[in-house]
C-alpha positions in Angstrom: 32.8 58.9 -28.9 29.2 59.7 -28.2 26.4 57.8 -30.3 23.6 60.0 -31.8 20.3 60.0 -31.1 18.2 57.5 -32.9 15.8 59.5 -35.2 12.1 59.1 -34.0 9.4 58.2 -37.1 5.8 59.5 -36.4 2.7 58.2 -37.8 1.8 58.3 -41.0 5.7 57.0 -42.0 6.1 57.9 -45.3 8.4 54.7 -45.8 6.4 52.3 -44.1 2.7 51.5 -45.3 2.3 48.4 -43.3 2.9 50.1 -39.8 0.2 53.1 -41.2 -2.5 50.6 -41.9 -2.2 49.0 -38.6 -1.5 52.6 -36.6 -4.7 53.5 -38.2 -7.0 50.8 -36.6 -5.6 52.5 -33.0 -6.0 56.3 -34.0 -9.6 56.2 -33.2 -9.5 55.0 -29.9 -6.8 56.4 -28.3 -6.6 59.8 -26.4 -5.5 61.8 -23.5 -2.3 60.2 -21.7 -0.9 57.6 -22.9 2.2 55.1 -23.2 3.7 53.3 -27.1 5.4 50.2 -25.3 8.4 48.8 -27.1 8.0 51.4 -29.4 11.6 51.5 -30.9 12.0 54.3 -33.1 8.7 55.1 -33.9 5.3 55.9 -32.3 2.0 57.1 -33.2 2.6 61.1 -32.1 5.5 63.2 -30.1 2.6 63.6 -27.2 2.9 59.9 -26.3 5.6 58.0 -23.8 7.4 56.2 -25.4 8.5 52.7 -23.7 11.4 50.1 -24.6 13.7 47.9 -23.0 16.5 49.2 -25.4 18.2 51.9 -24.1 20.0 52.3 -28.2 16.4 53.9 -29.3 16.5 56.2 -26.4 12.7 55.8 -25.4 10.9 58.3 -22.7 10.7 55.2 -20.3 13.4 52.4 -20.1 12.3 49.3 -18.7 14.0 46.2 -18.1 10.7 43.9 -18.1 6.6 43.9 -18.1 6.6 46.3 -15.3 6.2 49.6 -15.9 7.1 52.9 -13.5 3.6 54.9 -13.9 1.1 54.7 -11.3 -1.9 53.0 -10.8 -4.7 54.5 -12.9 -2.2 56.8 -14.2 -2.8 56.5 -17.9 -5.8 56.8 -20.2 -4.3 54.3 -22.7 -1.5 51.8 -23.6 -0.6 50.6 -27.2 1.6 47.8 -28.1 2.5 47.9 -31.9 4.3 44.4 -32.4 5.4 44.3 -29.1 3.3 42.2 -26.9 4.8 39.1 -28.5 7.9 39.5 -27.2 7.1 39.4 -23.5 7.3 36.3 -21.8 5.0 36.6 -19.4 1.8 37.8 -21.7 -0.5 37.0 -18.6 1.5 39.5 -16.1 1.9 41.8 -19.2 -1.7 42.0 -19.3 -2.0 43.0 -16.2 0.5 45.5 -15.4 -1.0 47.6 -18.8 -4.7 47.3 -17.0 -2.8 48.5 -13.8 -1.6 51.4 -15.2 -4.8 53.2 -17.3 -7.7 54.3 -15.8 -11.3 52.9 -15.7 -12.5 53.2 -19.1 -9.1 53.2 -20.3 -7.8 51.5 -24.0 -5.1 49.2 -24.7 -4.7 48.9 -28.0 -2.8 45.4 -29.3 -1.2 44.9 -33.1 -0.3 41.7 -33.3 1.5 39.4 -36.2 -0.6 36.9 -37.4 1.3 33.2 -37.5 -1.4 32.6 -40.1 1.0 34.7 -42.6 4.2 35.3 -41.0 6.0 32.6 -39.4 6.6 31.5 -36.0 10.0 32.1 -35.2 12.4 29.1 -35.4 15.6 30.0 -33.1 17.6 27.7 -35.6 16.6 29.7 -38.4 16.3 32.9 -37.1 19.3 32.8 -34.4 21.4 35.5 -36.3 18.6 37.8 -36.8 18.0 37.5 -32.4 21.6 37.6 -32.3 21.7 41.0 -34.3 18.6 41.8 -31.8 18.1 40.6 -29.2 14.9 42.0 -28.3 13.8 40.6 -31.1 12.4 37.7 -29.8 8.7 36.2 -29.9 7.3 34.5 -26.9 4.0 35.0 -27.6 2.8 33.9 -31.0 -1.4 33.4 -32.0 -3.2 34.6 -35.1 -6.7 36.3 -34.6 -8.4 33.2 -33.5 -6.2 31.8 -30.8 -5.6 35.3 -29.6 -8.9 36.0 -28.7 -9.5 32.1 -27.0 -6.6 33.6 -25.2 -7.8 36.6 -24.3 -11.6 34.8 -22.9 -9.9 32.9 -20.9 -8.7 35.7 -18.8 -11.6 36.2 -16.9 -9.9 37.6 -13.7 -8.4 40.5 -15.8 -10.9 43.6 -15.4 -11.1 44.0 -19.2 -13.8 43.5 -21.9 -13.1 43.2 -25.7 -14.7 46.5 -27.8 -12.7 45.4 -31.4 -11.0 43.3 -33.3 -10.0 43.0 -36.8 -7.0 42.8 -39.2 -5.0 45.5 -38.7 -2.8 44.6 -42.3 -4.1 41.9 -44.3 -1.5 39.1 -44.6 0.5 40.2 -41.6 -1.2 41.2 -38.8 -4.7 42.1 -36.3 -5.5 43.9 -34.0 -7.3 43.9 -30.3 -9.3 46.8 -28.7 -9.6 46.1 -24.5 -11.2 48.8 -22.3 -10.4 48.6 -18.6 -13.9 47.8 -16.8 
């Protein structure tokens, strides 16, 4: 029996105000070529890759970790909607994104904030990461710590150009352009 193909949602999601508000905050800053990493079934517009380590939403780009198959300089942005959490090397993650965008390129970061939402608790939430196994946060911060984070990385050829709350009581956001 062959499974279907997952249905891809594009932005603005009629269902799902929370993910608008916070793809809005990335709109302005992103165009040209450009990768949704662990988008699952929805991304910002049809024109962008979409990347995932699931092969069950059927992305552009599978990937098994942090590294991705594009080339150096290859992209002109990289946008990670909930989904930079849940690699466990955040440092490496980093990285690899800056690798792959050009000078003056854009990653663009939503982010939960632990200040609302919870930090996951594996006791708790072991049938949900059962369910999903990709589910699972590595990588947890609100605003603050995320950006102490982020200044410490001083080797990474980056520079912060915004930050804010991408959907109040839930979430920010981070703006980097490759320098």
């Amino acid at each position: 029996m062959k499974k279907e193909k997952p249905v891809i949602k594009y932005y603005p999601d009629p269902m799902d105000g929370m993910w608008n508000q916070e793809v809005q905050k990335l709109i302005p800053w992103i165009s040209g070529k450009g990768a949704d990493i662990g988008c699952g079934t929805r991304t910002i517009n049809e024109e962008i890759l979409r990347v995932d380590c699931d092969k069950a939403v059927n992305p552009d780009t599978l990937v098994k970790d942090y590294k991705l198959p594009y080339k150096e300089n290859e992209l002109d942005f990289v946008v990670g909607v909930h989904s930079f959490e849940h690699f466990p090397y955040p440092n490496k993650t980093l990285a690899e994104w800056l690798r792959v965008i050009k000078k003056g390129g854009i990653i663009g970061i939503v982010h939960p904030d632990i200040d609302f939402t919870k930090k996951q608790n594996p006791e708790i939430d072991n049938k949900g990461l059962r369910e999903n196994p990709f589910n699972r946060h590595f990588f947890e911060h609100n605003q603050k710590s995320f950006m102490a984070y982020l200044q410490k990385l001083e080797d990474l050829p980056f520079r912060i150009i915004d930050t804010g709350v991408a959907c109040g009581g839930w979430s920010f956001y981070f703006i980097l352009k490759k320098t």
